[in-house]
C-alpha positions in Angstrom: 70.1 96.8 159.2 68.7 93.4 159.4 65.4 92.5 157.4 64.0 89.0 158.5 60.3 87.5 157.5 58.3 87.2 160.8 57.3 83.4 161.4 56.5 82.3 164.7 60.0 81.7 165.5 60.6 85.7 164.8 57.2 86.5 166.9 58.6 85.1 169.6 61.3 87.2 170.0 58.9 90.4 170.3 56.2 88.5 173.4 58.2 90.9 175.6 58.3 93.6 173.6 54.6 93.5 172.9 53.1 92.4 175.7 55.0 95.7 177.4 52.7 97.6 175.1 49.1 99.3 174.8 47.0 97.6 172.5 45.4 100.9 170.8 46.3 102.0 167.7 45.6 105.2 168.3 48.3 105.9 171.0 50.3 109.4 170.1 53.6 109.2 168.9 54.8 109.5 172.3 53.3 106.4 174.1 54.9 104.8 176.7 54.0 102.3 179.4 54.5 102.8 182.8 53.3 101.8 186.1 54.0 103.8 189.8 55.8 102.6 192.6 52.9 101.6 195.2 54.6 103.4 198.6 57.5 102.2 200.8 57.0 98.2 202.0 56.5 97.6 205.3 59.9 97.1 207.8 61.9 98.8 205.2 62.2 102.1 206.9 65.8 101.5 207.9 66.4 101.3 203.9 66.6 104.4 202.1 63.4 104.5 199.6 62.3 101.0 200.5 63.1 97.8 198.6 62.1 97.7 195.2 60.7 95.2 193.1 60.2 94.3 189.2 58.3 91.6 186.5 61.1 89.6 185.1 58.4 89.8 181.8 57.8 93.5 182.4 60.3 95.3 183.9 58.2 98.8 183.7 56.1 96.9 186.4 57.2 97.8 189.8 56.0 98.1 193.1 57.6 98.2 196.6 55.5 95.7 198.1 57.3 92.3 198.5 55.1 89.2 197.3 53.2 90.9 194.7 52.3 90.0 191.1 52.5 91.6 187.4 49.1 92.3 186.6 50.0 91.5 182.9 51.4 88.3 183.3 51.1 86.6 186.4 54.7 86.5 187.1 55.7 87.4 190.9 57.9 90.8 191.4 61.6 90.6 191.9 63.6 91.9 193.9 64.9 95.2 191.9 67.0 97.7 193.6 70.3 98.0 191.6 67.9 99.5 188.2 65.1 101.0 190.1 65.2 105.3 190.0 61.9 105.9 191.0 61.3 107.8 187.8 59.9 107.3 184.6 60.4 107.8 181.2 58.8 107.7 177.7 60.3 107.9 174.1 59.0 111.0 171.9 59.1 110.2 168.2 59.8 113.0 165.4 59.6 111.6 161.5 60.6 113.9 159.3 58.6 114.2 156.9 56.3 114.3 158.9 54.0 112.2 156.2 55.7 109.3 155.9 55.5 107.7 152.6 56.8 104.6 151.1 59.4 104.2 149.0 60.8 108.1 150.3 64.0 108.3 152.6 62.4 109.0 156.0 64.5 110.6 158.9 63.3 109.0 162.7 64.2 111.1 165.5 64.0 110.0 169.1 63.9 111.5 172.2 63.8 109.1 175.7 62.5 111.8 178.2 61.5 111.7 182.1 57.9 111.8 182.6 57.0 114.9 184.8 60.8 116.8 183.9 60.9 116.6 179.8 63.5 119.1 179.5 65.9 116.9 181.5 68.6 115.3 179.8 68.5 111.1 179.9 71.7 109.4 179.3 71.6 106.0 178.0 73.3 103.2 178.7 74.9 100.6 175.8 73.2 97.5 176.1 74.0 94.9 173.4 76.3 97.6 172.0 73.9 99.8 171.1 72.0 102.8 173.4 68.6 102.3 171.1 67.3 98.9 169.7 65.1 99.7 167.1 62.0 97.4 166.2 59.7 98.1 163.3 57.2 95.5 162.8 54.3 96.0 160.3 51.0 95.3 162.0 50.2 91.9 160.1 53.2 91.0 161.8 54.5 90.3 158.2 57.7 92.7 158.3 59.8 92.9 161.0 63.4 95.6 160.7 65.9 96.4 163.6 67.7 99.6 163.3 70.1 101.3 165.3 69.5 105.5 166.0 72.8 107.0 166.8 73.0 109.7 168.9 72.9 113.3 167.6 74.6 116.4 168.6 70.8 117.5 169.2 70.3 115.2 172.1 68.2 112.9 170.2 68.9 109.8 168.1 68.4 109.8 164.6 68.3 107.1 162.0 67.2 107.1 158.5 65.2 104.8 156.9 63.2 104.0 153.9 59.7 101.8 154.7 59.3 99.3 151.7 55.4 99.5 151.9 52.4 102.3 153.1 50.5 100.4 155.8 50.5 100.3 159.4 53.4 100.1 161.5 54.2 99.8 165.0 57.6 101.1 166.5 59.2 99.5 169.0 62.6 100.9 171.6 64.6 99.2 173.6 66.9 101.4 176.2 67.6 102.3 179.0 68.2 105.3 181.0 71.6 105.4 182.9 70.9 104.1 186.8 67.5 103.0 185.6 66.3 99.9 184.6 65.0 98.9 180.8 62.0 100.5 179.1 60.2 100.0 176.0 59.0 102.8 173.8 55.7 102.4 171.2 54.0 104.2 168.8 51.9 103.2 165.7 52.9 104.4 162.3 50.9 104.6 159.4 52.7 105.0 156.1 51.4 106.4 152.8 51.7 104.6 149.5 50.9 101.5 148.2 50.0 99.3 150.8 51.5 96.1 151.8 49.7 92.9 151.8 48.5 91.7 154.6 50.0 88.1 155.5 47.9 85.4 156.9 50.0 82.9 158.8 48.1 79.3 158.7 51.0 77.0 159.7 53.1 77.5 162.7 56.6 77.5 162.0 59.1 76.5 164.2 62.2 75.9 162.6 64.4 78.4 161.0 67.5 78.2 159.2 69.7 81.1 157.1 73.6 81.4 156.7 74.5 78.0 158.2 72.7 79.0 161.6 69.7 77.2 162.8 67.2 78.2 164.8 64.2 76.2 167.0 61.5 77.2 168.7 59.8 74.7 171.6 57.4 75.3 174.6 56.9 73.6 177.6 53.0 73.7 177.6 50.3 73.7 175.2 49.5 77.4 173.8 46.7 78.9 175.3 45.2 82.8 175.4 46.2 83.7 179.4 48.3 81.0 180.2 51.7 82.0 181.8 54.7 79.4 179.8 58.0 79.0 179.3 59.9 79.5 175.9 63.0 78.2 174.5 65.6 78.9 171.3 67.9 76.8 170.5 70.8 78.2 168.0 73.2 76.1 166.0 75.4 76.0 163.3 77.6 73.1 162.4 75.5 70.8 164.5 76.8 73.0 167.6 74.9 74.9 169.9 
């Protein structure tokens, strides 16, 4: 389990993840983006199911319709065939308790589904040696925890874990499906108990530095709301990258 405090540095590393998500907080616990194919391209009849194509940014984004643009970002479509199924999915969240309370031992249980055929089975492939990345990021943006769930004997993946403070939480997967292409599960958590305090970040911080690694953050533009830039990391330790 890691545990890290969310500066900017740490805020980048969830634009993705985010910016794949709804913005209402009042989603059910089984929310997940997705957006339908838009037909077979033109000239692509002599190719079974027509090329596909995806948002590097947001890979739920696809369309078959070459030249085309992520509504979300700007960002032209890709050519996507080897991770396109033509189905979707979404990840169905079970807490037990079901009241989730600070402090308390709380079990998650998820269940990555295909829209449309539920009660179908959805393998997952390991990606970063794990079948489920598991982001839980308090909604300040204060807290930020990645878990591993571990498969069950249930068909669902099951991790336990103990929420420091009551607030509200937003839940974040990573996975994806076997033959498909990645997806990215959300659903907002509230938690009873004494709740956390809200952090108010005044200062951005770019720099970041813990067991001999060190960590910096750069852009190649100014930050503005709507503008499409790039993003760089830069890792260290010992003065090598």
């Amino acid at each position: 389990m890691h545990r890290l405090p969310l500066s900017l540095l740490a805020v980048a590393s969830l634009l993705t993840a985010a910016s794949c998500s709804s913005d209402s907080a009042s989603s059910s616990a089984t929310d997940t983006i997705t957006t339908p194919t838009n037909g077979p391209a033109e000239g692509t009849a002599d190719h079974a199911g027509g090329h596909t194509y995806a948002c590097p940014m947001h890979p739920e984004v696809t369309s078959t319709q070459d030249g085309e643009k992520c509504p979300k970002c700007g960002m032209k479509l890709e050519h996507n065939d080897a991770v396109s199924n033509g189905k979707t999915y979404e990840m169905k969240l079970v807490p037990t308790p079901t009241q989730v309370t600070a402090g308390q031992p709380t079990t998650l249980a998820f269940t990555p589904r295909e829209t449309g055929n539920e009660s179908a089975p959805v393998p997952l492939a390991v990606v970063h040696e794990k079948k489920i990345h598991l982001i839980i990021v308090s909604k300040d943006l204060g807290q930020f925890y990645h878990e591993h769930p571990e498969y069950t004997a249930a068909g669902d993946y099951k991790v336990q874990y103990t929420f420091p403070k009551g607030g509200d939480y937003v839940l974040f997967q990573d996975y994806t499906p076997t033959g498909s292409g990645h997806q990215l599960g959300r659903q907002p958590l509230t938690v009873k108990g004494t709740a956390y305090a809200p952090v108010k970040f005044k200062n951005d911080d770019m720099q970041w530095e813990k067991d001999g690694y060190q960590a910096t953050l750069s852009f190649d533009k100014d930050l503005k709301v709507g503008q499409l830039l790039g993003m760089k990391i830069n890792i260290s330790k010992g003065g090598s990258q």
